[in-house]
C-alpha positions as a Markdown table, in Angstrom:
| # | Residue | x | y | z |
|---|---|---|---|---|
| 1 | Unk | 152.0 | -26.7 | 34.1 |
| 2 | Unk | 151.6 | -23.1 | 33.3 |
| 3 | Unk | 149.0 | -21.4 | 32.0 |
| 4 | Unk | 149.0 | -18.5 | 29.7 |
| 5 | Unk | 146.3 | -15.6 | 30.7 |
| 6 | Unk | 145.6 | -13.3 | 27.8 |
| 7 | Unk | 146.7 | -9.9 | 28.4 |
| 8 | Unk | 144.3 | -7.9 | 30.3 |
| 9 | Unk | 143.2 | -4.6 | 28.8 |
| 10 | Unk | 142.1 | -1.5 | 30.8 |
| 11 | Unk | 138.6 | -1.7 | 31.6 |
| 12 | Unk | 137.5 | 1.7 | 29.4 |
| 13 | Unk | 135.4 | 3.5 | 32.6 |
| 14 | Unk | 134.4 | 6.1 | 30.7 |
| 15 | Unk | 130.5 | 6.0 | 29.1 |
| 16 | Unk | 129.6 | 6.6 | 25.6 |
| 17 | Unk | 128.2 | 9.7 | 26.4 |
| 18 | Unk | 131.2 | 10.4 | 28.5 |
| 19 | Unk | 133.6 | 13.6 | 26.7 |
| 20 | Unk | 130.6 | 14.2 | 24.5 |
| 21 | Unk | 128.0 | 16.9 | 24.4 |
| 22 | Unk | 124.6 | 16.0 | 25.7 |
| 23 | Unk | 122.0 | 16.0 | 23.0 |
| 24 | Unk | 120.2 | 19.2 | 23.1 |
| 25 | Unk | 116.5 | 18.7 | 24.1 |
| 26 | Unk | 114.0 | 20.4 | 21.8 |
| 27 | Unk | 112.9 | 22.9 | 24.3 |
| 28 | Unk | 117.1 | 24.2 | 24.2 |
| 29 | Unk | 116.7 | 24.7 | 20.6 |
| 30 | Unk | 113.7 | 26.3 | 20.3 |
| 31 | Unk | 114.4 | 28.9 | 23.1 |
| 32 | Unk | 117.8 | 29.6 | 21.0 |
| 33 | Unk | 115.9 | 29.6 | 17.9 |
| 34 | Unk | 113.4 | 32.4 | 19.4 |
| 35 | Unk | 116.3 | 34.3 | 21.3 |
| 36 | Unk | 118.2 | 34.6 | 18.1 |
| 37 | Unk | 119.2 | 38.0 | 16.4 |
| 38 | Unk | 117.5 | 37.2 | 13.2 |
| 39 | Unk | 114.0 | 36.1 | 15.3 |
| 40 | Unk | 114.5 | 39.3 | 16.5 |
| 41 | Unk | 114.6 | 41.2 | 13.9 |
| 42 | Unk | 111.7 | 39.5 | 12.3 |
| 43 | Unk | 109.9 | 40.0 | 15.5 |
| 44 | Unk | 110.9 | 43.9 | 15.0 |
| 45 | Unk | 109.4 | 43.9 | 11.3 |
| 46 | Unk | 106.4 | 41.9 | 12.1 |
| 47 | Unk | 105.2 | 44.7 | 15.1 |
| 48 | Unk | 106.5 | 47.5 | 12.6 |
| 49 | Unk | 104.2 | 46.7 | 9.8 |
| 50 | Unk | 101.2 | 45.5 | 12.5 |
| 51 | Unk | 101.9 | 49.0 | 13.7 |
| 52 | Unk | 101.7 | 50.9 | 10.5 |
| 53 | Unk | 97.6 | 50.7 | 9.7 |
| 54 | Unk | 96.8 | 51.6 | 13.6 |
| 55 | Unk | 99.0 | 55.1 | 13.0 |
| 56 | Unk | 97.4 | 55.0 | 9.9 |
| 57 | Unk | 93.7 | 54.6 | 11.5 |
| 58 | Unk | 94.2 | 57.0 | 14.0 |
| 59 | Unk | 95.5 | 60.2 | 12.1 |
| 60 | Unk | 92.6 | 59.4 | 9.4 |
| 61 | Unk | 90.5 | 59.8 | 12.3 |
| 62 | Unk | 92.1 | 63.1 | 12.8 |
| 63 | Unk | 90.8 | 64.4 | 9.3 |
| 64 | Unk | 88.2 | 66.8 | 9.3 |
| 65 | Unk | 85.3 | 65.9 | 7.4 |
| 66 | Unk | 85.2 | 68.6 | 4.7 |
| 67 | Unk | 88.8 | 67.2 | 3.6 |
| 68 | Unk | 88.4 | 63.8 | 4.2 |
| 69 | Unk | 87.8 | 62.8 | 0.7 |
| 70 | Unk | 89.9 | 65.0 | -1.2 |
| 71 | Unk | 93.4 | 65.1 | 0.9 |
| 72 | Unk | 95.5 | 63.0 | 2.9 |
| 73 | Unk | 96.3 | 62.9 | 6.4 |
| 74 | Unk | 99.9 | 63.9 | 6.1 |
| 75 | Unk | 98.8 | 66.5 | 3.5 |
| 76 | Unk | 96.2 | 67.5 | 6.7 |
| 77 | Unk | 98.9 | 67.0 | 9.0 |
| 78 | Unk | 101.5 | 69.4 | 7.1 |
| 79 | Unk | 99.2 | 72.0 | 7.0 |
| 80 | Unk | 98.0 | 72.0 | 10.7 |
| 81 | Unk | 94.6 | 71.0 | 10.0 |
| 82 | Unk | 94.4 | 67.9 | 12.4 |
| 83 | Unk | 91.6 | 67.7 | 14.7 |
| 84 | Unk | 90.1 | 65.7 | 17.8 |
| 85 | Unk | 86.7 | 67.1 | 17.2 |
| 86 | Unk | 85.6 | 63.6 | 14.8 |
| 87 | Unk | 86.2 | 61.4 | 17.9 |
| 88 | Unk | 84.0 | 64.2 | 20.1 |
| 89 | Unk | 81.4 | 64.1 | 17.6 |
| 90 | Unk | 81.1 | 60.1 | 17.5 |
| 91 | Unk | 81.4 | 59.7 | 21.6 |
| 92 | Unk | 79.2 | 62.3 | 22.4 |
| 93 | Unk | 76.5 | 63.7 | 19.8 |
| 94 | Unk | 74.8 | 61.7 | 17.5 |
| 95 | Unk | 76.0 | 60.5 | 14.2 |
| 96 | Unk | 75.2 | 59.7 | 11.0 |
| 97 | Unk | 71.5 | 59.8 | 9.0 |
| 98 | Unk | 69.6 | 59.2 | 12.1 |
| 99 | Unk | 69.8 | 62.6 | 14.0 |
| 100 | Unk | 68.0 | 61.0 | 17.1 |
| 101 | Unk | 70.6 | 57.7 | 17.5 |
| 102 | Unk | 72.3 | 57.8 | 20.6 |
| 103 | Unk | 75.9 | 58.5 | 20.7 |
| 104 | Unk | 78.5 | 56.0 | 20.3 |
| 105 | Unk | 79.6 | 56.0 | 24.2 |
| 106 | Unk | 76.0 | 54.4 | 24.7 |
| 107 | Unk | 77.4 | 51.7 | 22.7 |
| 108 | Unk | 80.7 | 51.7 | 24.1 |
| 109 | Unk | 78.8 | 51.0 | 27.5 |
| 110 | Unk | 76.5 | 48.2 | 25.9 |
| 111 | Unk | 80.1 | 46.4 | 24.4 |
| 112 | Unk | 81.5 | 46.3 | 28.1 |
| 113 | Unk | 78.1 | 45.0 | 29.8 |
| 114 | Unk | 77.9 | 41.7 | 26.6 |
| 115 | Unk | 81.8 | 41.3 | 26.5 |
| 116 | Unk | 82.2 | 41.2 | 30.1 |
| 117 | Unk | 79.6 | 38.1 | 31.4 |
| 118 | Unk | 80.4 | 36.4 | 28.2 |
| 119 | Unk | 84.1 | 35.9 | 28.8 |
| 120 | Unk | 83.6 | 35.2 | 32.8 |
| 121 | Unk | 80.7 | 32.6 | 32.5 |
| 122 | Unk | 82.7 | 30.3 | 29.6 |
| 123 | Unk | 85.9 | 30.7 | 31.2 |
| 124 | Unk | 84.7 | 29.6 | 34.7 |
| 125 | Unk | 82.2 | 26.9 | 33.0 |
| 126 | Unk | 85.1 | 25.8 | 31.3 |
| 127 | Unk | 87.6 | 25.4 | 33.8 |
| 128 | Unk | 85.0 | 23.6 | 36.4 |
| 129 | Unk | 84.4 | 20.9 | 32.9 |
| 130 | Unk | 88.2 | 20.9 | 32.5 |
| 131 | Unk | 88.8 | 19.8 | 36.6 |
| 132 | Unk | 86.1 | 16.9 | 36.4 |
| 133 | Unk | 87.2 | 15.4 | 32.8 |
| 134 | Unk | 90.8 | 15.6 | 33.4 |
| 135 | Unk | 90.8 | 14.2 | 37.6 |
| 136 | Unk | 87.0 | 13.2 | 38.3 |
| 137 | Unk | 86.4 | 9.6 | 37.1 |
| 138 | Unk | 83.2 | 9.3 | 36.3 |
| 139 | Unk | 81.1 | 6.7 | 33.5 |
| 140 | Unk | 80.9 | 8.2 | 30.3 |
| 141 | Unk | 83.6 | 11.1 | 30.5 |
| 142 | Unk | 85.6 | 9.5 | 27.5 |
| 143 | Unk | 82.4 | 10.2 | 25.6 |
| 144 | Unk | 81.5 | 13.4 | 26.8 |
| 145 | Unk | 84.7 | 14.9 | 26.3 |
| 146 | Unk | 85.2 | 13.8 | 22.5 |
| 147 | Unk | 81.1 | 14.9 | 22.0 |
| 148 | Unk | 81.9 | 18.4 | 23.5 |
| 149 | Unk | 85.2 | 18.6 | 21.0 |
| 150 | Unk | 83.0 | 17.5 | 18.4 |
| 151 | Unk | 80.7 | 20.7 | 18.8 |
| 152 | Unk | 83.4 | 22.9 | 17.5 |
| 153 | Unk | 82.4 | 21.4 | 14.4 |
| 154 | Unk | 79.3 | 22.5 | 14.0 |
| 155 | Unk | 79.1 | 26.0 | 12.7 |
| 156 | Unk | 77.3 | 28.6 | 14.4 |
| 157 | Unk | 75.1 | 29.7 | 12.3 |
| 158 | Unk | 73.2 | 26.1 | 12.1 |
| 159 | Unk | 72.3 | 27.2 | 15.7 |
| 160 | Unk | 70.8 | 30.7 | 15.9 |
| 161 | Unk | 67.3 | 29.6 | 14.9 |
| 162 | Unk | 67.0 | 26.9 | 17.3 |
| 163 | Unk | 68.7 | 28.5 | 20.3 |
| 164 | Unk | 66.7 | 32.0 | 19.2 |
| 165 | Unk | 63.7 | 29.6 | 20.1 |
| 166 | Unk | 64.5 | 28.2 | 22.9 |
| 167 | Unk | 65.5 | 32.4 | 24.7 |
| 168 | Unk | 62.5 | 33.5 | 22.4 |
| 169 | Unk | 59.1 | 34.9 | 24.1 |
| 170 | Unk | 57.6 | 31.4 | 23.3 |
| 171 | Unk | 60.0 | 30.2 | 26.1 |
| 172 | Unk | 62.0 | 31.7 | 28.0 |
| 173 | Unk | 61.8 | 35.2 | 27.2 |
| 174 | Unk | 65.2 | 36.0 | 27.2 |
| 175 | Unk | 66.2 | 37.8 | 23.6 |
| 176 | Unk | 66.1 | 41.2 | 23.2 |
| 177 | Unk | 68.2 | 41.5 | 27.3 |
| 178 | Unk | 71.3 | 41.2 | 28.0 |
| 179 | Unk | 70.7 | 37.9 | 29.8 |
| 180 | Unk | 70.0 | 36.3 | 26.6 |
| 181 | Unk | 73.2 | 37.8 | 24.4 |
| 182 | Unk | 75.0 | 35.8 | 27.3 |
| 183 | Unk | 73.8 | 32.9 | 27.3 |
| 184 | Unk | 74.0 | 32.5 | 23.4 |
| 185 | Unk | 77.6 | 33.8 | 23.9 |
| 186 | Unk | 78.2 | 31.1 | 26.9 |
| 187 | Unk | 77.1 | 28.3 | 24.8 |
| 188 | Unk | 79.3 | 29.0 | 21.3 |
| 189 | Unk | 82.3 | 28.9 | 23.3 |
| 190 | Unk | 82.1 | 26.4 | 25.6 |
| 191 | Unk | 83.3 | 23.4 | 23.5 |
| 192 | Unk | 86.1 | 25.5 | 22.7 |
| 193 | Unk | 86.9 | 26.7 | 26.4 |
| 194 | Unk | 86.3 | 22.7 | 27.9 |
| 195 | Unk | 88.6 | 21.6 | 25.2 |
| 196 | Unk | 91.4 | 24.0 | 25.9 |
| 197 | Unk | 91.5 | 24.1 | 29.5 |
| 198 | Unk | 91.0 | 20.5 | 29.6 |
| 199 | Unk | 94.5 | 20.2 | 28.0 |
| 200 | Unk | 96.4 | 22.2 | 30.5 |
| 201 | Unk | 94.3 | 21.2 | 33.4 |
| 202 | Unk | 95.4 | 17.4 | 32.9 |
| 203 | Unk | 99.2 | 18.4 | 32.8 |
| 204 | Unk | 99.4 | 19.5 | 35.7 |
| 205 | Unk | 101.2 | 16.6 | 38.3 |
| 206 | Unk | 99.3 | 13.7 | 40.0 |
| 207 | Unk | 101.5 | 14.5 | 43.0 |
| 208 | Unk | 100.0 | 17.5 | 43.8 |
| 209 | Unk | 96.3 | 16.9 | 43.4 |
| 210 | Unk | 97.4 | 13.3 | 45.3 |
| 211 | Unk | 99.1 | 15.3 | 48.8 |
| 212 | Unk | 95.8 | 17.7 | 48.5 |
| 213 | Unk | 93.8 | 15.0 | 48.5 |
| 214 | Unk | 95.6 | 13.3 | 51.4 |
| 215 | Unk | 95.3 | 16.3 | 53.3 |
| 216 | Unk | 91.9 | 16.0 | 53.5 |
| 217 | Unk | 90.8 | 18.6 | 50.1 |
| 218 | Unk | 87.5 | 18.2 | 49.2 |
| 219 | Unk | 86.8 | 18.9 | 45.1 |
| 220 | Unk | 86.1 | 22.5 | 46.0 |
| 221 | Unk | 89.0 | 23.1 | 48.2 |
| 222 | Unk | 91.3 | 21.2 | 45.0 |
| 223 | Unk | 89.9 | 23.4 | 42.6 |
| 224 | Unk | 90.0 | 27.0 | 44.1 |
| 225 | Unk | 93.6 | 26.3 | 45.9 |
| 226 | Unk | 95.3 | 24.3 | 43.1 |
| 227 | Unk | 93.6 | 24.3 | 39.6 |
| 228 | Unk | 92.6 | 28.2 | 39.1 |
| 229 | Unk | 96.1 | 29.7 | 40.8 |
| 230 | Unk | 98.2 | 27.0 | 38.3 |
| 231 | Unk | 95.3 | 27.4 | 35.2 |
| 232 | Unk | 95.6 | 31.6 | 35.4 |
| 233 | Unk | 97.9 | 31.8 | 32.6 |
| 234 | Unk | 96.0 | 29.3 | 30.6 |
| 235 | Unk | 92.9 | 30.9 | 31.9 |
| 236 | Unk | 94.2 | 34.3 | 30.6 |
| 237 | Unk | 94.9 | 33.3 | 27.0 |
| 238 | Unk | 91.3 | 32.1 | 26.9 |
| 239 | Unk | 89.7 | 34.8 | 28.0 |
| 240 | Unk | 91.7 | 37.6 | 25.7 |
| 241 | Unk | 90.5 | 35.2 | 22.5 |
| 242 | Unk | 86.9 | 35.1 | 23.7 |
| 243 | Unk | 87.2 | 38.8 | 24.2 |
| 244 | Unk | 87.9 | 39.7 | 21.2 |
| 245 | Unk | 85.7 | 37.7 | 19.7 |
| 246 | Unk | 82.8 | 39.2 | 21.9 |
| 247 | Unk | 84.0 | 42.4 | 21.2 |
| 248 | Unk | 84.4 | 42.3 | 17.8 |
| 249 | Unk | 81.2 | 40.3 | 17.2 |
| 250 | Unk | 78.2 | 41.6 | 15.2 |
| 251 | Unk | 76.1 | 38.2 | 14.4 |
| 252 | Unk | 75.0 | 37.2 | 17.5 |
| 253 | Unk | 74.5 | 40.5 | 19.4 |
| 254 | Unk | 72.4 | 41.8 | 16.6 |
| 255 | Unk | 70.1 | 38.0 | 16.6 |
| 256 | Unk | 69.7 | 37.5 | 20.0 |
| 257 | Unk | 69.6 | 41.5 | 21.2 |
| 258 | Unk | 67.8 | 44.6 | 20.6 |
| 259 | Unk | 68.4 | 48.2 | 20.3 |
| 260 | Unk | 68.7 | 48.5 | 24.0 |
| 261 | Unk | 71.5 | 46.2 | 23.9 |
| 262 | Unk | 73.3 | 46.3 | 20.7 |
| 263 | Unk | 77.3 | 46.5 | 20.7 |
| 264 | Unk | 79.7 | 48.9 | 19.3 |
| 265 | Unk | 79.8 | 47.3 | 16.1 |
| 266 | Unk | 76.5 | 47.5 | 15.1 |
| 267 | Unk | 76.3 | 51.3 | 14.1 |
| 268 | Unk | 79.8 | 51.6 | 13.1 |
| 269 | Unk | 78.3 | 49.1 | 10.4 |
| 270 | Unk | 76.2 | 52.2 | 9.5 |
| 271 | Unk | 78.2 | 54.9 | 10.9 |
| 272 | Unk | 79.0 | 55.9 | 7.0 |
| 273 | Unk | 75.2 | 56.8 | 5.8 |
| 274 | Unk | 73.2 | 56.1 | 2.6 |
| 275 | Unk | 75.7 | 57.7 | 0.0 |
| 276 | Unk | 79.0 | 57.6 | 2.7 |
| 277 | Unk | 78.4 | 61.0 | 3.9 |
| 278 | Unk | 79.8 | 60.3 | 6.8 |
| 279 | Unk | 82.4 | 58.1 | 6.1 |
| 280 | Unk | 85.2 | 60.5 | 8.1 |
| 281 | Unk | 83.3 | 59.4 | 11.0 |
| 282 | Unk | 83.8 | 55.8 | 10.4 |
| 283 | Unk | 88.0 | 56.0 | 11.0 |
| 284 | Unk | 87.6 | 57.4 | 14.7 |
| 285 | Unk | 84.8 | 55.5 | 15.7 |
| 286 | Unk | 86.9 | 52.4 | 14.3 |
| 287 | Unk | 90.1 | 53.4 | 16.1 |
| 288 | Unk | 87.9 | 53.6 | 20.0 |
| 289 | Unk | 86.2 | 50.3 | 19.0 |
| 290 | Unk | 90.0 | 49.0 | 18.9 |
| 291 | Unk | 91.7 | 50.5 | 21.9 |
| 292 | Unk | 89.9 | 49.1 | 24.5 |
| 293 | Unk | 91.0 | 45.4 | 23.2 |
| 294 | Unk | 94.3 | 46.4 | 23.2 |
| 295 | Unk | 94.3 | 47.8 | 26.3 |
| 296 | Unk | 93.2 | 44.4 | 28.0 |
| 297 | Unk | 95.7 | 42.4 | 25.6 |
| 298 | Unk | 98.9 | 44.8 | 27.0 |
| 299 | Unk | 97.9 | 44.6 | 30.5 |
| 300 | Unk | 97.6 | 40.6 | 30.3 |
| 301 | Unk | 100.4 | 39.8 | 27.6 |
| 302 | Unk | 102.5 | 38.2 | 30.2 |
| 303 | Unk | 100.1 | 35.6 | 31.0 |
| 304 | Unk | 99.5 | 35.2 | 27.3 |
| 305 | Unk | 102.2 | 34.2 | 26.9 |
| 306 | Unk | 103.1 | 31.6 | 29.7 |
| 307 | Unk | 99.8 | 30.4 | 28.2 |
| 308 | Unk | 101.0 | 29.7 | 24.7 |
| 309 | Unk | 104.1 | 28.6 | 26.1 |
| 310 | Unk | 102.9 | 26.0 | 28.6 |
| 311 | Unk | 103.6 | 22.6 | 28.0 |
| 312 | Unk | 106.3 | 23.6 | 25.5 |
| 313 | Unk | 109.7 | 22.8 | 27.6 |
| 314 | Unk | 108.3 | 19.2 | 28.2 |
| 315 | Unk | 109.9 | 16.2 | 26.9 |
């Protein structure tokens, strides 16, 4: 008795993802996206019209004061009439209605002594908070964590008085100094600077921190070998943000310091006069209070950028 086998059919070897193109990850796609002529020439119109009230700013500050109000800078500029002497006059004699105020380099000095300590001290009090939330099990972190986010809530100003208070002469004497411009500076950014580095911090791979710790690396060793050297270019990104926002800040310099101690905001705020006598002043004076924040965002762009970027070819 025979039997009949069916008719055997090639066995197909080939997967169904065999012949076909991989599915481009979304990493791919937004690289090609970005790299793209038309990003690129939306790139090149963004940074021209970004560009175009700097130029702007800086040859009104070229304007000599008796034309200042009645002709234009390229109406200045075609006749020859452009001058450094505004941005002399600001740095280095005094300005405005007050013929005794020190000159604006005074202030220029006072911005780099508050900028400075208030971008180091949040930065490296927020990293240390980022390392033990993100790798140092402990009771409670969960609800640390998500009270320190919670802080960014609360708006600043609902804490001058209180913290004025507590740095006042009644306690610790610290407003009116430099110390004490710090410190408030420290304590507004800190949920902001925990929360951020906490997010990059806890990315980066068990296996690491694991053949550290086999190794015989203590906390300290961990974090000064391993969590600042991969953190710098989150690290960076922080610390342009919170410079700029030092820099540019007027509120809390002007609560918790004192004349000695004031930034370069506070007299361009009355740099113009009474009646805006000296309002040629104001472009100039506007123009240095700008340059020295570009120069630190150009010299760490690089890192800005890996900092924006991390985290974004994952997945």
């Amino acid at each position: 008795m025979s039997v009949t086998m069916p008719p055997q059919h090639p066995v197909d070897d080939e997967t169904p993802t065999q012949g076909k193109a991989l599915p481009t990850k979304r990493s791919d796609k937004a690289k090609e996206r970005l790299s793209s002529p038309w990003a690129t020439v939306a790139a090149i119109v963004i940074a021209v019209f970004w560009t175009i009230p700097t130029i702007a700013l800086f040859m009104s500050s070229l304007v000599p004061g008796d034309r200042y109000r009645t002709d234009a800078w390229w109406t200045v500029m075609a006749d020859g009439a452009l001058t450094f002497e505004n941005f002399s006059h600001v740095l280095f004699d005094s300005f405005g209605d007050n013929s005794t105020a020190p000159p604006l380099l005074q202030y220029v000095f006072n911005s780099i002594v508050v900028t400075v300590p208030s971008v180091v001290f949040p930065v490296v009090l927020g990293l240390m908070a980022a390392y033990a939330f993100a790798w140092i099990p402990f009771r409670g972190s969960s609800f640390l964590f998500v009270l320190i986010f919670a802080l960014q809530v609360v708006p600043l100003q609902l804490a001058l008085i209180p913290l004025l208070r507590l740095l006042g002469p009644e306690n610790l004497g610290l407003a009116g100094e430099f110390s004490g411009v710090w410190i408030a500076h420290t304590i507004f950014a800190l949920p902001l600077s925990v929360f951020l580095l906490h997010n990059f911090v806890s990315h980066i791979p068990r296996e690491v921190l694991e053949a550290a710790r086999v190794d015989g690396a203590s906390h300290t060793q961990v974090f000064f070998r391993i969590i600042i050297p991969l953190s710098l270019p989150a690290v960076a990104s922080l610390a342009i943000f919170q410079f700029l926002w030092v820099w540019n800040d007027l509120l809390v310099s002007a609560v918790f310091g004192s004349a000695e101690t004031y930034p370069l905001t506070y007299p361009i705020s009355n740099l113009a006069g009474d009646y805006g006598q000296y309002a040629y002043l104001v472009p100039p004076a506007a123009f240095i209070s700008m340059i020295i924040p570009l120069i630190v965002f150009f010299s760490l762009q690089r890192y800005f950028v890996r900092g924006l970027l991390a985290g974004s070819t994952k997945g």
